[in-house]
VMD Tcl script that draws the C-alpha trace (Angstrom):
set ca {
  {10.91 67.67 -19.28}
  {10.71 66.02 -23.06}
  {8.10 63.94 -23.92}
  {9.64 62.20 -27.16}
  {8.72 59.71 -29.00}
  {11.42 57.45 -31.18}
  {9.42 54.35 -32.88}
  {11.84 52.34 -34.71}
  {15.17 54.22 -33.83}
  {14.15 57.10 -36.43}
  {14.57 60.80 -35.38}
  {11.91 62.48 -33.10}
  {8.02 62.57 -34.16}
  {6.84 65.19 -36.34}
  {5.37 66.81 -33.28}
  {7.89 66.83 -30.41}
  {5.92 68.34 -26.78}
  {7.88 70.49 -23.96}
  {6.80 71.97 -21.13}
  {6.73 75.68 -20.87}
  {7.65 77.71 -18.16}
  {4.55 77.68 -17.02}
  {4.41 74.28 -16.59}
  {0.84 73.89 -17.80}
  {0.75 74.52 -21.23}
  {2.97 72.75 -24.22}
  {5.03 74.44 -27.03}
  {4.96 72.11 -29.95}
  {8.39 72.18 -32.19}
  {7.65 70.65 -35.85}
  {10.80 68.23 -36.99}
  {11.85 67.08 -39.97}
  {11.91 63.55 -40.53}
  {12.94 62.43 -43.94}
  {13.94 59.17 -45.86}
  {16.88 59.10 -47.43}
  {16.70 57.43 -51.21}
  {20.54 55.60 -51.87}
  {21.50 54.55 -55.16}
  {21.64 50.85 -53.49}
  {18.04 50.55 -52.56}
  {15.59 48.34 -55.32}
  {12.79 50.70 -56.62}
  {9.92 48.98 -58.94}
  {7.42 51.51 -60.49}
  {4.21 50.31 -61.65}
  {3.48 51.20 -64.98}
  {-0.33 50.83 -64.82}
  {-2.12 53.31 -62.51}
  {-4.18 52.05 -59.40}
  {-6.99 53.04 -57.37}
  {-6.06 55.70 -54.39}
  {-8.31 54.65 -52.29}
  {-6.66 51.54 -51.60}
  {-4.06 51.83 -48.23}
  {-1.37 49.88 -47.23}
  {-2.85 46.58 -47.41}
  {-4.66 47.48 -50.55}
  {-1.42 48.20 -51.98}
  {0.47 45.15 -50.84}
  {-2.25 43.22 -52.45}
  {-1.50 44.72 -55.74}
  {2.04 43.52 -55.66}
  {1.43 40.47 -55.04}
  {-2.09 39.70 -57.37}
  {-0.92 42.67 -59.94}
  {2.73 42.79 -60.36}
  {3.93 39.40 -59.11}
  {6.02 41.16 -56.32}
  {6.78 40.17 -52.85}
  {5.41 43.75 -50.73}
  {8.26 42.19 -47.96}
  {10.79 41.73 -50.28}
  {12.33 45.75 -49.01}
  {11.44 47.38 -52.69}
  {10.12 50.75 -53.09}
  {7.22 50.52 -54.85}
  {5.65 53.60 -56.82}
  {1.98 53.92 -57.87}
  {0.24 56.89 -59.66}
  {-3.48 57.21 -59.80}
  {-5.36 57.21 -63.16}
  {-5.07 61.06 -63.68}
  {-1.46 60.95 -62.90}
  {-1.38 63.85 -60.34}
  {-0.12 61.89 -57.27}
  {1.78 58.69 -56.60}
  {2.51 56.71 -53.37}
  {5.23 54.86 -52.49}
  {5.05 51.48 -50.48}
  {7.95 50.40 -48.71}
  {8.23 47.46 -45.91}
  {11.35 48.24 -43.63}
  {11.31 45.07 -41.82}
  {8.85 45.84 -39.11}
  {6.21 47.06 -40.72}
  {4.90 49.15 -44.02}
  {5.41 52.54 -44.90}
  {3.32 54.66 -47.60}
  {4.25 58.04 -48.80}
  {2.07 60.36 -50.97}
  {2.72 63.10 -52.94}
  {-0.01 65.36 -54.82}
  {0.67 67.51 -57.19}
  {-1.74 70.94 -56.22}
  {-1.10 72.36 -60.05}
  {-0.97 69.92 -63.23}
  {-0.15 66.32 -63.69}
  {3.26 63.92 -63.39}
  {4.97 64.69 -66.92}
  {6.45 61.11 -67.44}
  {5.25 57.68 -66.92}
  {6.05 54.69 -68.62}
  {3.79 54.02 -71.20}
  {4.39 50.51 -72.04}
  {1.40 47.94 -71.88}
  {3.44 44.53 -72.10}
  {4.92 44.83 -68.97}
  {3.85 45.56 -65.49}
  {7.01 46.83 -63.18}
  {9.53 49.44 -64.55}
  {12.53 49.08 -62.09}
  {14.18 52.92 -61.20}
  {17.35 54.38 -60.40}
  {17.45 56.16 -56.89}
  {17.97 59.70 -58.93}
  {15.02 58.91 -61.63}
  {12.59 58.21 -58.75}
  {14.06 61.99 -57.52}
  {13.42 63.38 -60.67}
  {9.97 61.28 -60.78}
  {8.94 63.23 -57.00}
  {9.95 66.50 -58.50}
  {8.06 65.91 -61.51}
  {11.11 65.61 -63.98}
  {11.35 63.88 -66.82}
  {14.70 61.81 -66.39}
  {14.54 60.96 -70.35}
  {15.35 64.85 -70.62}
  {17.39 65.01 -67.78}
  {21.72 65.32 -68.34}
  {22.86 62.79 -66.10}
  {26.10 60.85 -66.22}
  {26.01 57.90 -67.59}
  {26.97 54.90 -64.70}
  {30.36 53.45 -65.02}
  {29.31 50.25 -63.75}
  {25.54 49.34 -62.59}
  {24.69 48.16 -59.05}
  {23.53 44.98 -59.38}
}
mol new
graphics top color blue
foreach p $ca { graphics top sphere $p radius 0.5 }
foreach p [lrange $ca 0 end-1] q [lrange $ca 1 end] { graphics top cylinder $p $q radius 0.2 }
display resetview
């Protein structure tokens, strides 16, 4: 018998528990879950770097004292820490918050906007791609858009 669980309508949990033969103990299958980035979906970056320690509501607190942003509002929004070797991303999907967090385990995030007079940088789905794999999208050859989703 499969004991899964399915919050929100998203695939099975990262640890997914069935009964062995035995009956007594459990075999525990690792799935992938992943989040798909569409060229559609609003991403803001912001350009100064914030403290990791702060969670979810720490976060959502900097959007809307820092940046001037609505947390609710469906936006991706990308963070780096000061020594620019991880960033989170915040995103609200309607019924509640999710933060992801990637660390880099050798060197530091290669680009970053570097602009003081403003606070939010807004992305394209495949910059923020090239952003998680440490690109540089500046250096990247990408085709330019034909027409820009609005």
């Amino acid at each position: 018998m499969a004991n899964r669980l399915q919050p929100c309508g998203w695939q099975p949990s990262a640890y997914d528990r069935q009964r062995s033969a035995a009956g007594d103990r459990y075999r525990i299958e690792v799935v992938s879950i992943m989040i798909q980035v569409a060229p559609q979906m609003r991403m803001l970056l912001a350009v100064q770097p914030v403290d990791f320690r702060k969670g979810i509501d720490g976060l959502a607190q900097v959007c809307r004292r820092v940046l001037s942003a609505d947390p609710f509002s469906g936006y991706l929004f990308i963070f780096r820490n000061k020594k620019a070797t991880a960033i989170k991303i915040l995103a609200y999907d309607g019924q509640g918050f999710w933060m992801c967090q990637k660390r880099l385990s050798k060197g530091r995030f290669d680009w970053w906007p570097d602009n003081a007079t403003v606070s939010l940088k807004q992305l394209a789905a495949h910059e923020l791609n090239l952003l998680i794999w440490n690109g540089d999208f500046r250096k990247a050859q990408i085709a330019p858009l034909w027409k820009p989703i609005q």
